[in-house]
C-alpha positions as CSV (number, residue, x, y, z in Angstrom):
1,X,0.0,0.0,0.0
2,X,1.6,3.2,-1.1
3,X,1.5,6.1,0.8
4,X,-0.6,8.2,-1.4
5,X,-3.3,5.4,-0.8
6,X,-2.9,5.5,3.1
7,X,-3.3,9.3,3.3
8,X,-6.8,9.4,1.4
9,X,-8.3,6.8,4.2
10,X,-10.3,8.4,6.9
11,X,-8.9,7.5,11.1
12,X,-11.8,4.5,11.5
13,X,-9.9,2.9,8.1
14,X,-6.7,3.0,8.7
15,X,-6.9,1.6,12.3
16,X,-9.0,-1.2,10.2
17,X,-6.3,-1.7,7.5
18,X,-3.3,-1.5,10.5
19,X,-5.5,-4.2,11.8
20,X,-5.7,-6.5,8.8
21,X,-2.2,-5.2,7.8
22,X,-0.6,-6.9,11.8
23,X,-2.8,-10.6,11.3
24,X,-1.2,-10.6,7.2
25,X,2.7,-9.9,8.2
26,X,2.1,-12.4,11.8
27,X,0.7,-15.2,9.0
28,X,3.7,-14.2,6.3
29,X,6.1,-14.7,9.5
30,X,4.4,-18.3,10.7
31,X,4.7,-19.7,7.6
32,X,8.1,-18.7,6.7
33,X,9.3,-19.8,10.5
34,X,7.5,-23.2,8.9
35,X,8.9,-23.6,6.0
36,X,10.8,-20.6,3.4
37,X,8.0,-18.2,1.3
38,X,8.6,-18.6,-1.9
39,X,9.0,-14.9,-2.0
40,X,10.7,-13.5,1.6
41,X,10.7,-9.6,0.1
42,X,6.3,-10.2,1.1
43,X,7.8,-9.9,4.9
44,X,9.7,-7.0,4.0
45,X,6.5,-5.3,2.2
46,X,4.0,-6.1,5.1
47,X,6.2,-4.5,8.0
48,X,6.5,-1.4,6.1
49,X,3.1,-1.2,5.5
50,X,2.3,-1.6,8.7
51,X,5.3,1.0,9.7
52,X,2.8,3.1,7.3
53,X,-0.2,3.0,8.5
54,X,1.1,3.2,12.1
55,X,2.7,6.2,11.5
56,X,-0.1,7.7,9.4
57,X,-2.2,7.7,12.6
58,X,0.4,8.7,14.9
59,X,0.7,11.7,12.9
60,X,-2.9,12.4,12.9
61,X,-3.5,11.5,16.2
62,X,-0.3,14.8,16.9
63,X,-2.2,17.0,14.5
């Protein structure tokens, strides 16, 4: 999810989407502690999107 994208979501979504965002990256991590992804850059994507979103509202929340 690209930053543009996170900035046009309203507070209720983006606590939603940092919601689905943590339960995606904890299942990426599971199954690669189980056996290797296929693709190990997905890990990398889905704890910056969450670094995103987390800071997205952080920011808001200051403002």
């Amino acid at each position: 999810m690209k930053q543009s994208e996170i900035k046009e979501l309203s507070v209720a979504e983006l606590q939603e989407k940092l919601k689905e965002s943590k339960k995606s990256y904890a299942e990426l991590k599971f199954a690669n502690s189980i056996s290797p992804l296929e693709n190990p850059i997905q890990l990398r994507f889905a704890r910056r999107t969450v670094a995103r979103i987390a800071t997205e509202l952080t920011k808001r929340e200051l403002q």
